[in-house]
C-alpha positions as CSV (number, residue, x, y, z in Angstrom):
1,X,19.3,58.6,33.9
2,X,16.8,59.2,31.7
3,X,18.0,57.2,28.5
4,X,14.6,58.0,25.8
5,X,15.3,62.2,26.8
6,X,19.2,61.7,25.7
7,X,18.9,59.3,22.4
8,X,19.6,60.7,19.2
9,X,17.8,59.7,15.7
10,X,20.9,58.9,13.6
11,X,20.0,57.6,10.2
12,X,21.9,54.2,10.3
13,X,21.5,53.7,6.4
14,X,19.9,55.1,3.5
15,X,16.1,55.5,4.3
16,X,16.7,54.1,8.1
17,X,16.9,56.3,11.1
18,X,16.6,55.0,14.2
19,X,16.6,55.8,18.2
20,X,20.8,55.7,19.2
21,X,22.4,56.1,22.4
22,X,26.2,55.9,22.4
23,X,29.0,57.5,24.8
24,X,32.4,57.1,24.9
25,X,35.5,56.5,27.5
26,X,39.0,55.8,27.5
27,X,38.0,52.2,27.8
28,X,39.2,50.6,24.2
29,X,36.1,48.1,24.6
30,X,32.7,48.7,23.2
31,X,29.8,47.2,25.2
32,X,26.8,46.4,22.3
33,X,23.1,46.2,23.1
34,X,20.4,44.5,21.3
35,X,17.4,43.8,22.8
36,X,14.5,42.0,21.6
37,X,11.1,41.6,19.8
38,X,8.8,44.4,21.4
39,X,11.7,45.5,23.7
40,X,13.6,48.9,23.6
41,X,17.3,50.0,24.6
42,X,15.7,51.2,27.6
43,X,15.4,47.7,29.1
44,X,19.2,48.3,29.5
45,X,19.4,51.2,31.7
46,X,20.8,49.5,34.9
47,X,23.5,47.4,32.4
48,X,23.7,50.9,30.4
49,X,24.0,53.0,34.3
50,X,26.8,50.7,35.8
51,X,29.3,50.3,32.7
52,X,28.8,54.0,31.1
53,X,32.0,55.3,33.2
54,X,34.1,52.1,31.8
55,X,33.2,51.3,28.9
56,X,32.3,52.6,25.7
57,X,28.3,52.0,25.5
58,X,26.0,51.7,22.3
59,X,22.1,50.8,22.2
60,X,19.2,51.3,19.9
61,X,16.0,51.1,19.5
62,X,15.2,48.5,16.3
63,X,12.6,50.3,13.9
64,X,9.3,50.1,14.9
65,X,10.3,50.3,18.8
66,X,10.8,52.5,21.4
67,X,11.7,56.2,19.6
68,X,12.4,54.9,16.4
69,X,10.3,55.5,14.0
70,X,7.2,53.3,13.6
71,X,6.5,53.0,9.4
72,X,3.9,50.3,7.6
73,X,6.6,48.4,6.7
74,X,9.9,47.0,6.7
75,X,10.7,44.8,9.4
76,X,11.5,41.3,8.1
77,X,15.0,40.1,9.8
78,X,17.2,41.0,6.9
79,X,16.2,44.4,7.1
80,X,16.5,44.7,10.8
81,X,20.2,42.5,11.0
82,X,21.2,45.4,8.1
83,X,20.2,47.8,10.5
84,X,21.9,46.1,13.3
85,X,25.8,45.7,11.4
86,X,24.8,49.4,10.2
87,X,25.1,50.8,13.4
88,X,28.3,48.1,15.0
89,X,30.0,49.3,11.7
90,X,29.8,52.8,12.4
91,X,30.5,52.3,16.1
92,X,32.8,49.6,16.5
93,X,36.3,50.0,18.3
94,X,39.4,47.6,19.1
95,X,37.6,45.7,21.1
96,X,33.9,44.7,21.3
97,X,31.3,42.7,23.1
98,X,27.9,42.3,21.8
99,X,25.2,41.8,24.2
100,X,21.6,40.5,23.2
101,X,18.3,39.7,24.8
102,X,15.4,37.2,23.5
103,X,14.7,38.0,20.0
104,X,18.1,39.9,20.1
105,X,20.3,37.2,20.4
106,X,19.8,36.3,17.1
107,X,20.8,39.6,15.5
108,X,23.5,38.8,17.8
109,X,24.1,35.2,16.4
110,X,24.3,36.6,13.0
111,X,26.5,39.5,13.8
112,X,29.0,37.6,14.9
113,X,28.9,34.9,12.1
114,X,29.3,38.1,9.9
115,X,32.0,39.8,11.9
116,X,34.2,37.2,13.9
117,X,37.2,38.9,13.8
118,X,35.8,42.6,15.0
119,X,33.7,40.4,18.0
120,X,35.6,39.2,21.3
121,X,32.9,37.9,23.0
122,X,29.1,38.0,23.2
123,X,26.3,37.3,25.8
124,X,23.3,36.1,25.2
125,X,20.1,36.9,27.4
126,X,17.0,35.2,27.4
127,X,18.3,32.7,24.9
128,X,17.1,29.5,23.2
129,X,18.3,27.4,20.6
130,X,17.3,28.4,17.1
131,X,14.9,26.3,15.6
132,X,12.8,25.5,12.8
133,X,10.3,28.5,11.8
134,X,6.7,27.2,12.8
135,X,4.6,30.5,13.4
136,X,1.2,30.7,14.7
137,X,-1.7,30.8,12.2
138,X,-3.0,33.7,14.5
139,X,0.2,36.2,13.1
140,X,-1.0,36.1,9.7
141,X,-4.7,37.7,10.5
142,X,-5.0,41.4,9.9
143,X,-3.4,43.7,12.1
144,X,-6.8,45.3,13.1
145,X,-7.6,42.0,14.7
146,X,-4.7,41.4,15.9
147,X,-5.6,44.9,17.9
148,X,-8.8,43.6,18.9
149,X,-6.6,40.3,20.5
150,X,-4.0,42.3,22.3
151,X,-5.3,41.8,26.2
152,X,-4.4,37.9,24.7
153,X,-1.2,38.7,23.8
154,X,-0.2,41.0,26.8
155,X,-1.5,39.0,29.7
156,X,0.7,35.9,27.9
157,X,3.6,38.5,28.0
158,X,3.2,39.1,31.7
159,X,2.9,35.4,32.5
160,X,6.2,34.2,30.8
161,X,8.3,37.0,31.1
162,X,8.2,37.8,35.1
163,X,8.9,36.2,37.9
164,X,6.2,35.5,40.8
165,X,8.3,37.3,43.4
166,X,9.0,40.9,40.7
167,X,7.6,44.0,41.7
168,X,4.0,44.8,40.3
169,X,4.7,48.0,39.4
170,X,7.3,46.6,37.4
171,X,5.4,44.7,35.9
172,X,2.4,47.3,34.7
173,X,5.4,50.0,34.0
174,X,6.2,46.9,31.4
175,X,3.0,45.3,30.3
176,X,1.9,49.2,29.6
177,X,4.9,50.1,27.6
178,X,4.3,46.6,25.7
179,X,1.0,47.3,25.2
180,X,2.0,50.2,23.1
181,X,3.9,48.1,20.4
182,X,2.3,48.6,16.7
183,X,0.5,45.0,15.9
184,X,1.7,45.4,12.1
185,X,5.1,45.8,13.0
186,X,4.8,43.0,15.6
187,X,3.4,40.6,12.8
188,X,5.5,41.3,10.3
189,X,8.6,41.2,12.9
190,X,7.2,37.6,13.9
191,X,6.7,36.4,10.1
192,X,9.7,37.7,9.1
193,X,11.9,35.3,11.3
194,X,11.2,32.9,8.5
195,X,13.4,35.0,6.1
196,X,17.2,34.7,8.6
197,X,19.6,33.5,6.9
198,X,20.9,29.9,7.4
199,X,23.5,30.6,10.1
200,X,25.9,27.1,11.5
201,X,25.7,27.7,15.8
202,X,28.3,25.4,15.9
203,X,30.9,27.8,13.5
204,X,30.8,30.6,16.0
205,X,33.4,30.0,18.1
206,X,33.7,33.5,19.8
207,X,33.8,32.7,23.7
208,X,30.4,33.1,25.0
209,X,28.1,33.4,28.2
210,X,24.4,33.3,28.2
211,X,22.6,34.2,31.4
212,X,18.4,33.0,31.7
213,X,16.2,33.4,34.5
214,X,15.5,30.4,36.1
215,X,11.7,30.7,35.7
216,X,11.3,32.0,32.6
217,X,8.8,31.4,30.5
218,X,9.1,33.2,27.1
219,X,12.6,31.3,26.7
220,X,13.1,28.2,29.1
221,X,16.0,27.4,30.4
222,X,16.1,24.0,28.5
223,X,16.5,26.0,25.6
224,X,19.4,27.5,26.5
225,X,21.3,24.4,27.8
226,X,20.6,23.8,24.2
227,X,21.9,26.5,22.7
228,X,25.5,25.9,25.2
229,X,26.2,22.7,23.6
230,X,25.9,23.8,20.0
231,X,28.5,26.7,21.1
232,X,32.1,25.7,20.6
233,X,33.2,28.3,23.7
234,X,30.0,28.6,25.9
235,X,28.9,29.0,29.0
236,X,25.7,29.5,31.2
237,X,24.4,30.7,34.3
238,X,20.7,30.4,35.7
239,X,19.9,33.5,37.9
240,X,17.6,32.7,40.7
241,X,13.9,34.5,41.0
242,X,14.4,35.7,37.6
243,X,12.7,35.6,34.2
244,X,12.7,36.4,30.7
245,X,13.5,39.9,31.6
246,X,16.0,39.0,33.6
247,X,18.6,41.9,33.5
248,X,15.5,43.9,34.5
249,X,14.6,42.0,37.5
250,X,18.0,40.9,38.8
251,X,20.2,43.8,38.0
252,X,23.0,44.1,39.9
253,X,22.9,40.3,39.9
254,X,23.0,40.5,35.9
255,X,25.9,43.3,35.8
256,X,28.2,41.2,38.3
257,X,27.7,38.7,36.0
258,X,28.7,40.4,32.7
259,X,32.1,42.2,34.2
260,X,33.2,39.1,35.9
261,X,32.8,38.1,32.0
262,X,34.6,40.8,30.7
263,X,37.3,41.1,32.8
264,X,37.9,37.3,32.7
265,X,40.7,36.3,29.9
């Protein structure tokens, strides 16, 4: 499956249209995914290929990635988390499950601070604790040289967010598809972190697994340990020869994982 040839541009809210796949089944629980900064719903397919028939499955691209559209502007975290409870409001069911990777764990934090009631559980890919804003000085030169800097950026990418072992083709399929990421949406994605609300980890209390990659880079796995014991109801599993992109890598590994989740009371 081909999942950029069969996603619809839905305007989610007044003046913002994004990149939407969503099918439905009998199933009365909604799977939810969000990935993260520079990523696109695509990243999903294998999670999005093995629960399609069971489930009822929703993923976007945020603005500025993937299909959606790619303006000067708007893409400080308030915006995109508006976009993000635009689209579980429209789509939501009985039952739902948010899933979220790296950058999109925290639209998934949020989400279910906002919505605890409409939430049953989340999972959290690539995860860290949240901490502190501290952004590089090099995210507030111009976009142009931040252009002129991307070979910096993209072989960092490829370091921290694949394992040794992953395919190369893989990897180039990935690094090429990054590569293609506007710089002025990736600055002002990056600055705007500073803007997320205040959000209390330890309030959310909505039964939780997050899943890293043992070697990854981007997100370390001491990160996430952190983020477990700030979780009332968390727990976590390290996947072997895996990294940031971990559902990527270690698929099937990755969707055993998640159903043994959902189906577990």
């Amino acid at each position: 499956m081909d999942l950029t040839e069969i996603m619809e541009m839905r305007e989610v809210r007044e003046g913002r249209r994004l990149a939407l796949y969503s099918i439905s089944s009998n199933s009365d629980i909604n799977l939810f995914f969000i990935h993260g900064a520079g990523g696109r719903a695509d990243q999903w397919i294998n999670q999005i290929d093995h629960f399609k028939d069971k489930y009822k499955v929703t993923a976007f691209d945020l603005l500025g990635h993937g299909r959606s559209p790619k303006p000067k502007n708007g893409y400080g975290f308030n915006a995109l988390l508006a976009d993000v409870v635009a689209v579980f409001e429209h789509h939501k069911g009985r039952k739902n499950i948010i899933i979220g990777h790296s950058y999109g764990v925290a639209f998934a934090l949020h989400l279910a601070a906002l919505k605890p009631d409409d939430i049953q559980k989340l999972v959290l890919i690539g995860a860290n604790a949240p901490r502190p804003s501290t952004m590089s000085g090099i995210w507030k030169l111009p976009a142009f040289v931040l252009e002129w800097m991307r070979p910096i950026f993209s072989n960092g990418f490829v370091k921290g967010a694949f394992h040794p072992e992953t395919n190369q083709e893989f990897i180039k399929k990935e690094q090429s598809i990054s590569d293609k990421n506007p710089m002025y949406m990736m600055k002002q994605l990056i600055n705007g972190i500073k803007e997320s609300p205040e959000l209390n980890i330890c309030e959310i209390k909505i039964p939780t697994l997050v899943i890293n990659g043992k070697a990854d880079g981007l997100t370390p796995v001491s990160g996430a340990k952190e983020l477990v014991t700030l979780l009332p109801n968390a727990e976590m599993i390290v996947v072997e020869k895996a990294s940031h992109l971990v559902m990527m890598e270690q698929p099937e590994t990755v969707n055993e994982i998640i159903s043994n989740f959902i189906t577990h009371k």
